[in-house]
C-alpha positions in Angstrom: 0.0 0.0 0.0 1.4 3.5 -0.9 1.5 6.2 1.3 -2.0 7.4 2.8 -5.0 5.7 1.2 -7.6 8.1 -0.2 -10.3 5.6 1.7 -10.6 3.5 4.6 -13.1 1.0 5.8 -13.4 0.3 9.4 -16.1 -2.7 10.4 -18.8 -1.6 8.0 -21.9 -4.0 8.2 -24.6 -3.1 6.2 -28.2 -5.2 7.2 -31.3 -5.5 5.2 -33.9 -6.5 7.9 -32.3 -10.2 9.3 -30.2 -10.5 5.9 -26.3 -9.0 6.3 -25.4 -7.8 3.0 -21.8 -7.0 4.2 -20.1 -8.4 7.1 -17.1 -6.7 9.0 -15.6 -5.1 6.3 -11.8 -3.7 6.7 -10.2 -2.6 3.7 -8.2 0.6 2.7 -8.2 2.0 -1.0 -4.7 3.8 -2.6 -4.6 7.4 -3.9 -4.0 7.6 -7.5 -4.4 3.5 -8.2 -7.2 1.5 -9.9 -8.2 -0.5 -7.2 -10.8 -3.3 -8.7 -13.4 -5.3 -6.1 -14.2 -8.8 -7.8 -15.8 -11.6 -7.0 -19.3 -13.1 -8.7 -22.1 -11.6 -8.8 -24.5 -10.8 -5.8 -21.6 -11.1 -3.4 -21.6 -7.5 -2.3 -19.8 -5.5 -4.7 -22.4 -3.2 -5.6 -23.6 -2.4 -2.0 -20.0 -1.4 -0.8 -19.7 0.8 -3.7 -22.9 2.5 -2.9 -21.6 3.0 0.7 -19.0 5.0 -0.7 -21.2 7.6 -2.0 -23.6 7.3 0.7 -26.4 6.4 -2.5 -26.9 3.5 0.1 -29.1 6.5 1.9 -31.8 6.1 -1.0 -33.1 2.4 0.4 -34.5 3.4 4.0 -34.5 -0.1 4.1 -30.6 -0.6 4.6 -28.7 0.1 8.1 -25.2 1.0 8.0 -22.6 0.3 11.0 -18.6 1.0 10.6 -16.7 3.9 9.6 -15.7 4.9 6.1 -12.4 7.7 5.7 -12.9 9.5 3.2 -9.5 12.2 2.7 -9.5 11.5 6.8 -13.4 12.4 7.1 -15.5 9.5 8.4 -19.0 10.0 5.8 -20.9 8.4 7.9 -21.4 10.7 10.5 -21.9 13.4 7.6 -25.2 14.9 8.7 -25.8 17.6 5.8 -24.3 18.5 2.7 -24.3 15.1 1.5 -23.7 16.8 -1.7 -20.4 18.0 -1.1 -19.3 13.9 0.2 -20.7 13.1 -3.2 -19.3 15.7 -5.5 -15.4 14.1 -4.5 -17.0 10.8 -7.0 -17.9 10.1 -10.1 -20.3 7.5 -11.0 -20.5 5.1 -13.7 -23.4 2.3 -13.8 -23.6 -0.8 -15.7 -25.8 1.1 -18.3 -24.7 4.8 -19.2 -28.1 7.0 -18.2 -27.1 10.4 -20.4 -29.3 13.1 -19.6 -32.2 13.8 -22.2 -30.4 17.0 -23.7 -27.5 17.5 -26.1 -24.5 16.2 -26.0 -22.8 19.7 -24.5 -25.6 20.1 -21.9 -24.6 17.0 -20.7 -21.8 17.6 -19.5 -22.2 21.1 -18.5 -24.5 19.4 -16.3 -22.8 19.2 -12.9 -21.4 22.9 -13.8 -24.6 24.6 -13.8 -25.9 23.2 -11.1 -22.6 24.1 -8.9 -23.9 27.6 -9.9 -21.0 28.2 -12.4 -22.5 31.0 -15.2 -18.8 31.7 -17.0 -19.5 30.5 -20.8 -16.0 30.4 -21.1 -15.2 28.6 -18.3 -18.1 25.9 -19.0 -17.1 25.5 -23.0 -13.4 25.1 -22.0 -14.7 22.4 -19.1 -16.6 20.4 -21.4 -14.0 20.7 -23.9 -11.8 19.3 -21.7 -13.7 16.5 -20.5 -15.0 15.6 -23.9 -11.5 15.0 -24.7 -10.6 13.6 -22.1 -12.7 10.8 -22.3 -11.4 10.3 -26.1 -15.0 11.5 -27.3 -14.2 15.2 -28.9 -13.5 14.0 -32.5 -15.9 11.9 -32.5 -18.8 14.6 -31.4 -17.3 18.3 -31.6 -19.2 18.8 -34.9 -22.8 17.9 -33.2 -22.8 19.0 -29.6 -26.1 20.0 -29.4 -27.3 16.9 -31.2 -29.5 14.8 -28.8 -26.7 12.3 -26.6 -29.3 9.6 -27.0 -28.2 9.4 -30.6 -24.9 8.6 -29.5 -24.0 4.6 -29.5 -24.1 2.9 -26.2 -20.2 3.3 -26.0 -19.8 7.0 -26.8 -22.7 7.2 -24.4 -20.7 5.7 -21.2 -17.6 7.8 -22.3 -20.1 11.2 -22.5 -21.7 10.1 -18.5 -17.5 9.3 -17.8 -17.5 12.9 -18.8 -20.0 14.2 -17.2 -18.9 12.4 -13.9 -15.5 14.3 -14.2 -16.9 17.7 -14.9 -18.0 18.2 -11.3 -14.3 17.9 -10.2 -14.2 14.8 -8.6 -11.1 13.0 -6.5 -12.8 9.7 -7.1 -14.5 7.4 -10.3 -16.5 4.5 -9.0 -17.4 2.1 -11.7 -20.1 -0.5 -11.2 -19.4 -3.0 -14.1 -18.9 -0.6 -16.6 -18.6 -2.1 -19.9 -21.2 -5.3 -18.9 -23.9 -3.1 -21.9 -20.5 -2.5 -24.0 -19.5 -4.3 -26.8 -15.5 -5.5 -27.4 -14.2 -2.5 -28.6 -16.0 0.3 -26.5 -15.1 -2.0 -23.4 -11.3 -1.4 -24.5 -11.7 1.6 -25.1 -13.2 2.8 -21.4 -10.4 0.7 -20.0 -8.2 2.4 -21.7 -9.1 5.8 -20.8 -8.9 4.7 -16.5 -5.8 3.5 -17.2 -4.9 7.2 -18.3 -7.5 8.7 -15.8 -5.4 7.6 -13.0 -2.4 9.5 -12.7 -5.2 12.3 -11.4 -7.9 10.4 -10.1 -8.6 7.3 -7.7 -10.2 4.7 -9.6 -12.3 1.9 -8.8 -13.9 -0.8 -10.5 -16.5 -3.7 -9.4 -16.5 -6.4 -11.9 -16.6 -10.0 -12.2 -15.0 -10.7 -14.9 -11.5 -11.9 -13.6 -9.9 -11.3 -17.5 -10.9 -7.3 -16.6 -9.0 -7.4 -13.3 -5.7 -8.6 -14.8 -5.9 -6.3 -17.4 -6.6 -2.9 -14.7 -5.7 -3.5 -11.4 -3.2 -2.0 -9.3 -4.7 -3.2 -6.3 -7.5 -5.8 -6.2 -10.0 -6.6 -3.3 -12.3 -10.2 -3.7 -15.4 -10.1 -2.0 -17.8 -13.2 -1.7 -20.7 -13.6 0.5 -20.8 -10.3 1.8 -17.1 -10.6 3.2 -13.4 -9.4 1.9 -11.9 -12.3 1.8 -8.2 -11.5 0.2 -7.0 -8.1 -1.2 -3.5 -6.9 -2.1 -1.7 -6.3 -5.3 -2.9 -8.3 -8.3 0.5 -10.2 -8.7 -0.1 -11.3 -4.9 -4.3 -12.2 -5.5 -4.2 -14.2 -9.0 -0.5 -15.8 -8.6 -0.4 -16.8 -4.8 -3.5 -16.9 -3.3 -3.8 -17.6 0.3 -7.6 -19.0 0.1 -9.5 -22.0 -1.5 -12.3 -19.9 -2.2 -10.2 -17.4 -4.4 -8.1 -20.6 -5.8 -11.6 -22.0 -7.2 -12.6 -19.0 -8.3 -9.5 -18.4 -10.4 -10.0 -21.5 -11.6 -13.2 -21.6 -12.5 -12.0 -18.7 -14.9 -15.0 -16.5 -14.7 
């Protein structure tokens, strides 16, 4: 583990009614890395990535026990201005959801609702981001064209670029090319494996080909419980467990 870890996870249980959906998790997440949580599906991954970004707040349902650092700050005990904890992430789902407007409204998005009015300073952002994301050439002659005419893989590169217009520390991405086909999927892994030498990355997948390819750092979850994590050269060469050595065998 480098230096101080942007997040860390003290104990976190999270219950739905009698059901434990994760069980006394400890983990701690480097600055600047791509850290990628794997395991199969329904194990977990998705609920401790919501727990990041407190979007575990939305189901009433779910209780929440533990601690979670965030840049030292435990988000737990964040009362208000939930929107400030969230702002340090970027989301990206399984499916990209753009906004129904054009393509430069998209990601102007997050600007205009942080209150920012300089046309400048929002063209130059979008800009940015647009190419950022490897999408410019491919849309800077119809920005304000309808996203939704975009293909399912510019679309998850424009919401990528949205995510990072708001300034974010953080990308959490919650199997992000499952909807994409071959080439898009290359192409979004591509672009976090530029993304972070200025951002923290991390990705929940399943697919164990995905994790070799990304991972700096790699944290297997099954049941609800972390059951190994370390560097990837540690995880899928030497692993200390007979539930990870079947599941790297298995192939997934």
């Amino acid at each position: 583990m480098s230096a101080t870890p942007i997040i860390k996870i003290s104990n976190l249980h999270v219950h739905h009614g009698e059901r434990t959906l994760l069980n006394r998790i400890n983990l701690e997440i480097p600055r600047n890395k791509i850290t990628v949580i794997l395991g199969p599906s329904g194990c977990g991954k998705t609920t401790l990535l919501k727990s990041l970004n407190r979007l575990t707040d939305l189901h009433k349902e779910l209780k929440l026990q533990g601690k979670i650092f965030i840049d030292g700050e435990d988000i737990l005990q964040v009362k208000e201005d939930l929107t400030r904890v969230r702002q340090k992430m970027g989301l990206l789902s399984q499916r990209p959801f753009p906004l129904p407007m054009s393509i430069y409204k998209n990601v102007a998005f997050g600007l205009k609702i942080n209150g920012v009015k300089d046309k400048a300073l929002v063209e130059e952002t979008v800009t940015r981001h647009l190419r950022e994301v490897g999408l410019w050439d491919e849309v800077k002659d119809r920005l304000h064209a309808p996203a939704a005419r975009l293909s399912i893989g510019q679309q998850q590169r424009l919401c990528l670029a949205r995510g990072l217009a708001v300034g974010p520390e953080i990308i959490l991405a919650d199997e992000p090319t499952s909807a994409l086909d071959p080439v898009s999927s290359r192409k979004i892994e591509q672009k976090f494996l530029e993304l972070k030498e200025h951002y923290t990355v991390i990705v929940v997948t399943h697919i164990l080909r995905q994790a070799k390819r990304l991972a700096d750092h790699v944290i297997f979850m099954y049941f609800g419980e972390v059951i190994e994590q370390g560097p990837p050269e540690q995880l899928f060469e030497s692993p200390r467990t007979d539930i990870l050595k079947e599941y790297l065998q298995v192939g997934h």
